[in-house]
N, C-alpha and C positions, 0 to 999 in steps of 0.2 A: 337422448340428449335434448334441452331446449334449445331451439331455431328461434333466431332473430329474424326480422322484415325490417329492410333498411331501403330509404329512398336510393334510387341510383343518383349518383351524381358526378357528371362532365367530368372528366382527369384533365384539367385544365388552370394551373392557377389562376386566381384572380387578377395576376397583373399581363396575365397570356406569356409567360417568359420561361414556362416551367421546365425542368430537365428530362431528356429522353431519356428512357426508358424501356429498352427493348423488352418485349412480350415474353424471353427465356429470360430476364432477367428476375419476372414478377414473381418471389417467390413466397413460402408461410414457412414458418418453425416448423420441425418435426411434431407429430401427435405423438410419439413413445418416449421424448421425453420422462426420465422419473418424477417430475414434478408436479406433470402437466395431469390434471384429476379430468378432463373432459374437452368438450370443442363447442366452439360454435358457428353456424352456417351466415354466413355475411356473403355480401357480394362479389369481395378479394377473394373468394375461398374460405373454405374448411380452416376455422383457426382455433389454435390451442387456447383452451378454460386452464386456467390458475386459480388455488385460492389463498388467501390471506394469512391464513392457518400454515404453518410449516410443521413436517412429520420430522424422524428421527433421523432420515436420510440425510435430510435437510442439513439437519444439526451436527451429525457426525460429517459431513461434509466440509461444512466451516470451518470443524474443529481440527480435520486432518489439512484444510489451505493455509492455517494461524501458524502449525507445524512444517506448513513447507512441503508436505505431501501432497502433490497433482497439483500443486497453484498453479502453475502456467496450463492446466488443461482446464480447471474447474470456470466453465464458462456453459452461455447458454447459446441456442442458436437466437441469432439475432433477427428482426423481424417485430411484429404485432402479434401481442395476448389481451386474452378476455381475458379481466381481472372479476370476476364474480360473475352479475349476470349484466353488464352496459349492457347500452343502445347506442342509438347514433346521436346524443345529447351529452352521452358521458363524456367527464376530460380526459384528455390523453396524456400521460404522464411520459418521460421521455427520461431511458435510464442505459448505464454501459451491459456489456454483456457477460461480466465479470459476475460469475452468479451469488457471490456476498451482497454487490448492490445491488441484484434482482431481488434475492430475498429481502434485504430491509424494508425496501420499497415495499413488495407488499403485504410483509408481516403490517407495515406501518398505516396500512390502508382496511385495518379488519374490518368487516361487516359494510365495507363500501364496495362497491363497482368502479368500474374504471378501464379502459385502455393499457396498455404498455408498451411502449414503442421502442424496443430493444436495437440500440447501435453495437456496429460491429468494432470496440475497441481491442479486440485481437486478447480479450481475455485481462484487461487493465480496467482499475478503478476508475472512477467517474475523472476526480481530482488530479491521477496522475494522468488518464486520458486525455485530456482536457490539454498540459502541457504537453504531451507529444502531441496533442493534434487529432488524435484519432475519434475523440470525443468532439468534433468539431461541425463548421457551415455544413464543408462537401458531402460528411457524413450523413448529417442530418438530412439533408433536402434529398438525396439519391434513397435515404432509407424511407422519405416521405412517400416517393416516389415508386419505390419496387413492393409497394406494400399495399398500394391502392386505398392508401389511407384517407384520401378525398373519399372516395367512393363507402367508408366506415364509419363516418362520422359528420354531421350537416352543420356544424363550426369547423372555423379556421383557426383555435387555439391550440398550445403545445405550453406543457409546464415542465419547466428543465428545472435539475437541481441548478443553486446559484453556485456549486464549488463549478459546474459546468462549464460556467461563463467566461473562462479567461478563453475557450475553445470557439465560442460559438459569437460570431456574428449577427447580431436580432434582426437588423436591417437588412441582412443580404438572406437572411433564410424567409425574411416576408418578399424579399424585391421576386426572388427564384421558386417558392414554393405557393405561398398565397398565405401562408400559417405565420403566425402571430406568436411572438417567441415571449412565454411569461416565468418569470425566474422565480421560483416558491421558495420556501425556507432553505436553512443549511443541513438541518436535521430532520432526517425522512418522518422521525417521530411529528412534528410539527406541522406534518400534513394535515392532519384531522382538522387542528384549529384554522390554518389558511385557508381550508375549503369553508368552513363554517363560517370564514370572519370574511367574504364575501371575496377571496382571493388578493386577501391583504396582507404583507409581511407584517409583524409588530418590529421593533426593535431589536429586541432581546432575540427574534428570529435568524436576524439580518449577523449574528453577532458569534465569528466560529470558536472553538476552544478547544483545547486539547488538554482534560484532565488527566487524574491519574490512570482512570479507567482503559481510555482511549491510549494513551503511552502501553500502559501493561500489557496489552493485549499485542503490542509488535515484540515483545521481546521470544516469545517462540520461535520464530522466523530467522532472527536472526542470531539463536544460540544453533539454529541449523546450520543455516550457512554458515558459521565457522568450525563445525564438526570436520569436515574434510580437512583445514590448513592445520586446527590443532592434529589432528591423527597424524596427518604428515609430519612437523616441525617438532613436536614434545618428544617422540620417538629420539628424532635426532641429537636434541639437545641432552638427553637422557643415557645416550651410547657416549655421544663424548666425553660429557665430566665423567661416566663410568672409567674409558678408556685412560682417557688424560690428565686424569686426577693423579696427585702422590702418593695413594695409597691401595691397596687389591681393586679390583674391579667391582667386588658386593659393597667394600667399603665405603667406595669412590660414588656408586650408586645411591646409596643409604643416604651419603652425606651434601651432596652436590648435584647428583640424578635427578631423584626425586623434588629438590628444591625448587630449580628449574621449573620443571611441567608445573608445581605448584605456584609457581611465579605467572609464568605464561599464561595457567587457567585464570589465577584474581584478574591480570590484565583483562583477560576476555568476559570474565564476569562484571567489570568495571565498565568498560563502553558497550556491552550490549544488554544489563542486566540494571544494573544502579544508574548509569546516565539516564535512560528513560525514566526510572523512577522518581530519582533526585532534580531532574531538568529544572523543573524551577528554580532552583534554590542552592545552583551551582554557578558563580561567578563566570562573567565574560558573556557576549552574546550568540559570539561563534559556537559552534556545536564542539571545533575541535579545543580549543580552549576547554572547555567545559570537563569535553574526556579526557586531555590532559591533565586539570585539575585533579578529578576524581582517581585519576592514575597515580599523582603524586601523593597521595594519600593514604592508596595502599600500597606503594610501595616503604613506604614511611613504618607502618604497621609490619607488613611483613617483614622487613630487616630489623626490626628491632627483634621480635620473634623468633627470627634467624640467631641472633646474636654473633654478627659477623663481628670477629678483632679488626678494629679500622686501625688501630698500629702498625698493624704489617701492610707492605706494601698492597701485596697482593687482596687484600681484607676491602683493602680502598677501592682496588680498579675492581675488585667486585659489586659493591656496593652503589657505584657510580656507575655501573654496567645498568645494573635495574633500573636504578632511576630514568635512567634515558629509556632503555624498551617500554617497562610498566606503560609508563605516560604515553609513548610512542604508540603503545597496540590500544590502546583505552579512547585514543582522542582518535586514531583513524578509525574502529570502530562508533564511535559517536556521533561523526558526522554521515552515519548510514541513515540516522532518524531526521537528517534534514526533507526528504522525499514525505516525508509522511507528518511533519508539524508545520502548525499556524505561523512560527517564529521566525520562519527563512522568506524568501523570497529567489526565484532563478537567478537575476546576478547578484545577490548577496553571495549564495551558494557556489555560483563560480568564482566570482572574487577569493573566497576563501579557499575554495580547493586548487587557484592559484600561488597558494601562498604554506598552507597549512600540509599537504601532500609531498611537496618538497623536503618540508622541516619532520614530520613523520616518518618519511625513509633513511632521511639525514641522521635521526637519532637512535632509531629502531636497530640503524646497521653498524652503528658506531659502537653501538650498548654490546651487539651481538659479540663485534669484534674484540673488545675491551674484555669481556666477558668470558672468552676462549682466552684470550693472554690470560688471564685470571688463573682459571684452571690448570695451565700451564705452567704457570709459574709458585705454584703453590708450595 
């Protein structure tokens, strides 16, 4: 393996304020890591070599966290890597330990060198890190610290993603550390040209988005999480119009059963499937608004579909049953994608789940109940 020769240098920040640090606390990544291709000898320790390059592992790994398989474990140990072959001149790049943003980061750095300064966000995105905190000052400066990162490097800079910054304090991690807090692009892709253009944002850098691409790619995650509630509630809904219908139990099945779970599914294909798709270009600013919308829409298509007789009484409170769930399950899933787009902000998002969560139960349970009279009275 290649050994690096690095000056030693004083653990001491520059402003003499820095955080203790006890000697068991100082610790490296593991070296058997599967990602980890090598080490290099520094003066912190033996530290794990990374490259640029990501293998198959890699890739089926992201593919099974999109799906909701091992998300909450697929993380890295947090700590310092050799990103190629640095020195003690290279930049240090400072990323969460959620190992999707490990990898863009340095697929996004190929053929360069570099540092990575991995915090311990307990397995969460940069972005969502950042709002709980865990992406944040105390982090930053105790990981500066337990890593002998003075001692790896003969600058005092640190490049944080800018989603980072609602987490991180610049002034308190230079007042406590001695490191210089520089905020790079929004998009790791954009490395290349920020290091090239002299560690300058452009505009268009500074500028986040959320296309179609970026939407599509949450909708696995969240056709997962609701696998469990449909398996529990369509079961149900499907025994009782069975039972409770006017007519045999296959019949009642056939006619009313089946209808049901088909109802239930559009709903759920509606806010976790077409909201993200359509998020543009669906009225209202609210998320739940939006799933609502999308809900009445297909509730609209499938009753007609349906061909319910709205002359009889019963024809009615069924019809008017849908209308309230469809909307109800389409808008409380919708406002799942507020965590993860440009378009919300924290108290937007509680403001509204003040408001919208109330009226979603209110109408989801009214529909359900409406919806049993139905059946019943057929």
């Amino acid at each position: 393996m290649d050994k690096f020769e690095f000056p030693i240098i004083q653990e001491q920040s520059d402003c003499g304020c820095g955080v203790a640090v006890a000697a068991s606390e100082k610790t490296v990544p593991d070296l058997d890591q599967s990602f980890v291709s090598g080490f290099v000898d520094t003066p912190a320790g033996r530290l794990p070599q990374v490259s640029s390059a990501l293998v198959w592992q890699d890739r089926w790994g992201s593919i099974k966290a999109r799906w909701g398989v091992g998300r909450m474990d697929y993380s890295v140990n947090p700590g310092i890597y050799a990103l190629g072959t640095p020195d003690n001149s290279s930049p240090v790049f400072v990323s969460a330990n959620y190992k999707m943003s490990f990898d863009r980061l340095r697929q996004a750095l190929a053929e360069r060198s570099g540092w990575i300064l991995v915090l311990d966000t307990k397995g969460i995105n940069v972005w969502c890190a950042a709002g709980k905190g865990t992406f944040g000052t105390d982090e930053l400066v105790r990981r500066i610290e337990s890593s002998s990162l003075k001692n790896i490097v003969s600058h005092r800079k640190l490049i944080l993603p800018q989603l980072g910054a609602p987490g991180v304090a610049a002034h308190k991690v230079k007042q406590m550390s001695g490191f210089k807090v520089q905020y790079g692009p929004v998009r790791a892709e954009d490395l290349p040209a920020y290091l090239d253009g002299g560690f300058q944002t452009t505009a268009q850098m500074r500028i986040i988005t959320f296309p179609l691409k970026e939407r599509a790619v949450l909708i696995p995650i969240e056709l997962v999480e609701t696998i469990k509630p449909f398996l529990m509630i369509a079961p149900l809904l499907f025994l009782f119009a069975a039972i409770a219908g006017p007519s045999a139990f296959w019949t009642n099945a056939a006619s009313f059963g089946l209808f049901a779970v088909w109802a239930f599914l559009c709903a759920i294909i509606g806010g976790a499937v077409l909201n993200p798709l359509l998020l543009p270009y669906l009225p209202g600013r609210a998320f739940s608004i939006k799933g609502f919308s999308i809900g009445m829409v297909i509730a609209l298509i499938i009753l007609y579909l349906r061909g319910i007789n709205l002359s009889a009484w019963a024809g009615r409170m069924e019809a008017l049953a849908w209308f309230l769930i469809i909307p109800a399950v389409s808008g409380y899933l919708a406002m799942n994608f507020t965590g993860a787009s440009t378009y919300t902000s924290l108290s937007g998002v509680k403001k509204e789940m003040r408001w919208a969560l109330p009226l979603e139960i209110a109408c989801g349970a009214a529909g359900v109940l409406m919806w049993m009279g139905a059946i019943l009275i057929y």
